[in-house]
N, C-alpha and C positions, 0 to 999 in steps of 0.2 A: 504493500500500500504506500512503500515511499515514505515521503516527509512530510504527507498531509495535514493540512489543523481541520479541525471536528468544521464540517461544512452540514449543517441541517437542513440546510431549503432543498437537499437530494432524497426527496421522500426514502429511496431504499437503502441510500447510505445512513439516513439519519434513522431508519426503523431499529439496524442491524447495530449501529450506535449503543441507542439508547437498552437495546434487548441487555447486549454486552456487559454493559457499567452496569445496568441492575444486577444485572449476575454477581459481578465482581462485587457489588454493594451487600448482596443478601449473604454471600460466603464471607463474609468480613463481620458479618452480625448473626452469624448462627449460633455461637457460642453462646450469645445473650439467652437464649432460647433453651439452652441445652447444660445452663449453669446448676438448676434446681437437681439434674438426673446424674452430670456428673459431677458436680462438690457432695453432693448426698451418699453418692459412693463413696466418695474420699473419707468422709464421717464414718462408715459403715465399715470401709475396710484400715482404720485406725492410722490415716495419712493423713488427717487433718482434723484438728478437732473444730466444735457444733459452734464454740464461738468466732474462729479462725474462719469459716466459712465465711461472713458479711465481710471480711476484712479484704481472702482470696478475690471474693466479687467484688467488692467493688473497687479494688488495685486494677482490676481489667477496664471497669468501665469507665473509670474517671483517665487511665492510658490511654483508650482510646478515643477520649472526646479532645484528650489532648495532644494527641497526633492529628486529627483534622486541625485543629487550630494553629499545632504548628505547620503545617504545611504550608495552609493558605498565606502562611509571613513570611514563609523563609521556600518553601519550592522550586521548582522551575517549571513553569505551563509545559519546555515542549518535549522533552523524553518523557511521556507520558505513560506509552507501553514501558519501557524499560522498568520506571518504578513502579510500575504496578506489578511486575513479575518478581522484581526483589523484596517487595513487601510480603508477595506471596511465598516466596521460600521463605522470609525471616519467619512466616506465623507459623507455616506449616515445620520447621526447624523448633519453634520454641513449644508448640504440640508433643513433639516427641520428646522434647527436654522435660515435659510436663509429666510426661510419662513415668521417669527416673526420678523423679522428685517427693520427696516427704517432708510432713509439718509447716506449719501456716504460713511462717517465715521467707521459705524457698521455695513452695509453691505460691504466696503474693509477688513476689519477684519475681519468677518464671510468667506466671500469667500478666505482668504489668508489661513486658517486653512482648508479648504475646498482643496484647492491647495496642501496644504504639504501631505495628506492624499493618493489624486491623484498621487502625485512625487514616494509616496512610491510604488503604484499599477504597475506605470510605469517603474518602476525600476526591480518588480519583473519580467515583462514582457522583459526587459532588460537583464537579468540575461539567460535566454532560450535563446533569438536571438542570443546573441554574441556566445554562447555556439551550436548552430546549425553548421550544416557541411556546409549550405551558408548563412552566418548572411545577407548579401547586399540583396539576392534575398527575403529573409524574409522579411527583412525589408519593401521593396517592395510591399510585399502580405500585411501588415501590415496599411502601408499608405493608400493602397487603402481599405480594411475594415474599416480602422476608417472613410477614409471619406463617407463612403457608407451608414454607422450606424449614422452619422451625421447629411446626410441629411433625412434619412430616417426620423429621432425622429423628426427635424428640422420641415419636412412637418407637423406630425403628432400632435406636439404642436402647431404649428400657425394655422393649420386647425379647430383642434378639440378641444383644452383642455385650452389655452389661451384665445380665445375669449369669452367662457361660465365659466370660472372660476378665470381666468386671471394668472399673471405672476407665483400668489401662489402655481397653481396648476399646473404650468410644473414644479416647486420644487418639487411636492411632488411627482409625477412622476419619475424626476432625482432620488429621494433618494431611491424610490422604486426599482426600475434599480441598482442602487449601491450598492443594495446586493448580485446582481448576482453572482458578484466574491467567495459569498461564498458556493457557488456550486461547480461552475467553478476548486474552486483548489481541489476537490478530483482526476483532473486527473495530478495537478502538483506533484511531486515529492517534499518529504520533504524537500530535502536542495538541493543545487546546493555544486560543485566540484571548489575548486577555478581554474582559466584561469591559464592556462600553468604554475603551480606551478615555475615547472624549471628555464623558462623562466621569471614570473614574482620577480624571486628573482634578474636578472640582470636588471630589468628597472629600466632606471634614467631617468626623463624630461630632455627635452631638447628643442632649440627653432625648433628642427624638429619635434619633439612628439606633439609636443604644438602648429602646424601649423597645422592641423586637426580639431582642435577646433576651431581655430582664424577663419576657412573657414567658417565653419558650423554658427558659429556666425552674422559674415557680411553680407554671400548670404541671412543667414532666416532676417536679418536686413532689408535686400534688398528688400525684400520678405514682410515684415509685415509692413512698412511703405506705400508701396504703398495698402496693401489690406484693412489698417484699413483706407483707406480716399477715398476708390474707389467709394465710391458710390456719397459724394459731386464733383469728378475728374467729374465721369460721368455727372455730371448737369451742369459742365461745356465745355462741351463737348455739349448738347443740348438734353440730355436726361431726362425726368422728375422724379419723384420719383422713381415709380411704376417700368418706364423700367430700373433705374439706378438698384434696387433691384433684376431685373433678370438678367441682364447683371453678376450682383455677383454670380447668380443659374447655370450660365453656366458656371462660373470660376472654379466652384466645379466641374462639369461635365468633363471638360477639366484637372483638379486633377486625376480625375478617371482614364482618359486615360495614364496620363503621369505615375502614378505609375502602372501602368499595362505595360505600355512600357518597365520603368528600369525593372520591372522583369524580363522582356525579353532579354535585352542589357547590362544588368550591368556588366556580366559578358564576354561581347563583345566586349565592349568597353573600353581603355585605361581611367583612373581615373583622373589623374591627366589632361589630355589632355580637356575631356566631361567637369571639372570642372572648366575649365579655358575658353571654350566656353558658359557653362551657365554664368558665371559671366558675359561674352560681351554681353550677350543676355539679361541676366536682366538689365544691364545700356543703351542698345538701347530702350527698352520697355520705361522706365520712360521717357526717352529725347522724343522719336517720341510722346509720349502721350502731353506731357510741348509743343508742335512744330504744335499739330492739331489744327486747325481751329475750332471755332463755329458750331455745324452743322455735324462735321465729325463723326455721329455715329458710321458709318459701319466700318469706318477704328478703331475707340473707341473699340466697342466689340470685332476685330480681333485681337488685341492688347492684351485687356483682357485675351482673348480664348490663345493665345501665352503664357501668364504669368503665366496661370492657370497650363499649358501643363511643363512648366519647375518647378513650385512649387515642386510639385511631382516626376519629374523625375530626380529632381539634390538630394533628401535628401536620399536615397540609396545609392549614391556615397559620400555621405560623410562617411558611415559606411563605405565601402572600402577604402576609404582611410585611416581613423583612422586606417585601419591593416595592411594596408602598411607601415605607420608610425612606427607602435608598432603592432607584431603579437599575445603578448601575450592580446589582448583584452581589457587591463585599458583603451587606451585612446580611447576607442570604447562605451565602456560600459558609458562615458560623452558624448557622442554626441546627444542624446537625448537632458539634460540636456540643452546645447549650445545653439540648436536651437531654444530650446522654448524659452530662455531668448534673442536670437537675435528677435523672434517674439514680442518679449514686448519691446528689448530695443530700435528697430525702431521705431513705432508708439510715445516712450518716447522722444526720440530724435524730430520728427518732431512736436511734443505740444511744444518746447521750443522756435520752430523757427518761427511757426506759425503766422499772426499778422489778429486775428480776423476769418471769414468765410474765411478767400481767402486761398484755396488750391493749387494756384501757386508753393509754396515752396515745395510739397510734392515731387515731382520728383527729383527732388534736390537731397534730402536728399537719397534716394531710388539710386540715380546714384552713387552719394560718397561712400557708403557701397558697389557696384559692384562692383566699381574701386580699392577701397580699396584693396579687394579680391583677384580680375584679378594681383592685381602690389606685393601683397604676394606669391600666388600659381605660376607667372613668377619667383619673385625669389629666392621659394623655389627648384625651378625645377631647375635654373642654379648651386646653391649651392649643388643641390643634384648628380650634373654630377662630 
């Protein structure tokens, strides 16, 4: 394909493009999917202990929001393939290092180098979306592949490959998988074009620019405080393991639907407006949950099923709004970035407040971050008239 930059107005170059970078995008965030089957091995088979486990996760996912972000400052738009293929050995290399590794210490350190590897993958997949004629609706298509691919592998190791070989051999799986990407980028283009050259010679931050982020931040905060304790929530609630576990398989189901929705509406619906009712929606979910009775399953998994359905369908509208903010794409091209670290920095936040098993506090912390949100996005909107 030569020295080409990403040209999209060639419908079959830009199809075969854009298929590609998702790809590349959804194998860089499987593991996100596939933390709860293998660190629960790791607990199980005495390589990691029960409180070591929040720390493993979230060393990965705060590495990898921070490899997007370092890229987009320090990169180079045009070996594009090149770094995608060395990202891809670096994850699938620290997979197998994962493998040989025991207690919390040096497998958070394995998995954080694992993370930056990922951050870079994600980025290049980052680099296409914002550069598509609809980054929001991509985006969209996007959410919903990777969690599709999530649960797929998800079934597929705890079925098959975990219990006959154990947690080792969904690593070595994962690493095998994580070479895909270097297929994958014969149909990316060798370098990408920088974002609105023109345009990005007049960007300056500002606390409006920097309100896109601040969103993205808080709702996914919102977001991963309640999901990373859903399942002790559900026991409290009067659910037992087993059904706490799938009440979690439907939250994913209910993901599926809602980004398959935003593709639908994203571009229907006002941004700032949808953004400012998810955020009421994610602080009613937490409190009605904190407010159920013992016993109230049905209303528990409806609840769920509601949280699962906005997961998904508020993270496309934060790409649109980063380009409301900023058309020329920089503050788009961190939103990615944002989220994941709002996914790590909630569940960090609720270990602080925690006192012991009692998952009381978790709603809490899960409504503060929606609040937060709802009382920036109202008074970005008045400053913005």
């Amino acid at each position: 394909m030569g020295n080409e930059v990403l040209n999209l107005d060639k419908p079959a170059q830009g199809r075969a493009v854009i298929v590609s970078a998702l790809a590349i995008g959804t194998i860089a965030l499987l593991m996100l999917g596939l933390q709860p089957i293998l660190l629960g091995g790791m607990v199980d088979a005495h390589s990691a202990t029960l409180e070591g486990v929040g720390v493993i996760a979230m060393s990965e996912i705060i590495a990898l929001g921070l490899g997007v972000a370092l890229c987009d400052a320090l990169m180079p738009l045009s070996p594009l393939r090149i770094i995608s293929i060395v990202a891809a050995l670096w994850v699938s290399t620290a997979d197998v290092a994962t493998m040989f590794s025991t207690g919390d210490a040096k497998l958070a350190a394995v998995r954080s180098v694992a993370g930056l590897g990922e951050g870079v993958l994600l980025w290049a997949t980052t680099c296409v979306i914002v550069r598509s004629h609809a980054p929001d609706r991509i985006a969209g298509i996007f959410l919903v592949s990777q969690t599709l691919a999530q649960a797929a592998l998800a079934a597929i190791l705890a079925g098959a490959v975990v219990p006959r070989v154990g947690w080792q051999g969904g690593f070595m799986v994962l690493a095998a998988v994580s070479l895909l990407p270097c297929l994958a980028v014969a149909w990316l283009p060798a370098g990408v074009a920088p974002l609105a050259a023109q345009a990005r010679a007049k960007f300056s931050w500002s606390v409006m620019a920097a309100l896109p982020l601040a969103i993205a931040l808080l709702q996914m905060a919102a977001i991963g405080a309640l999901w990373a304790y859903l399942e002790p929530l559900g026991k409290r609630a009067g659910f037992d393991a087993q059904a706490a576990q799938a009440v979690a398989s439907g939250v994913l189901l209910m993901q599926v639907f809602g980004g398959i929705s935003a593709f639908l509406f994203v571009r229907r619906m006002a941004t700032v407006r949808t953004l400012i009712v998810g955020a009421l929606v994610l602080g009613v979910i937490p409190l009605a949950i904190h407010r159920l009775p013992t016993g109230a399953t049905t209303r528990f998994a409806l609840l769920c099923g509601a949280f699962g359905f906005a997961w998904l369908f508020l993270m496309p509208f934060h790409i649109s709004f980063a380009f409301r903010a900023d058309p020329t794409g920089r503050v788009a091209m961190l939103i990615p970035a944002m989220q994941l670290l709002g996914s790590a920095f909630g569940p960090l936040v609720v270990s602080l407040v925690l006192n012991g098993n009692d998952p009381r506090p978790v709603p809490y912390v899960s409504l503060c971050f929606a609040v937060a949100a709802m009382v920036l996005l109202c008074t970005g909107q008045v400053n913005a008239r």
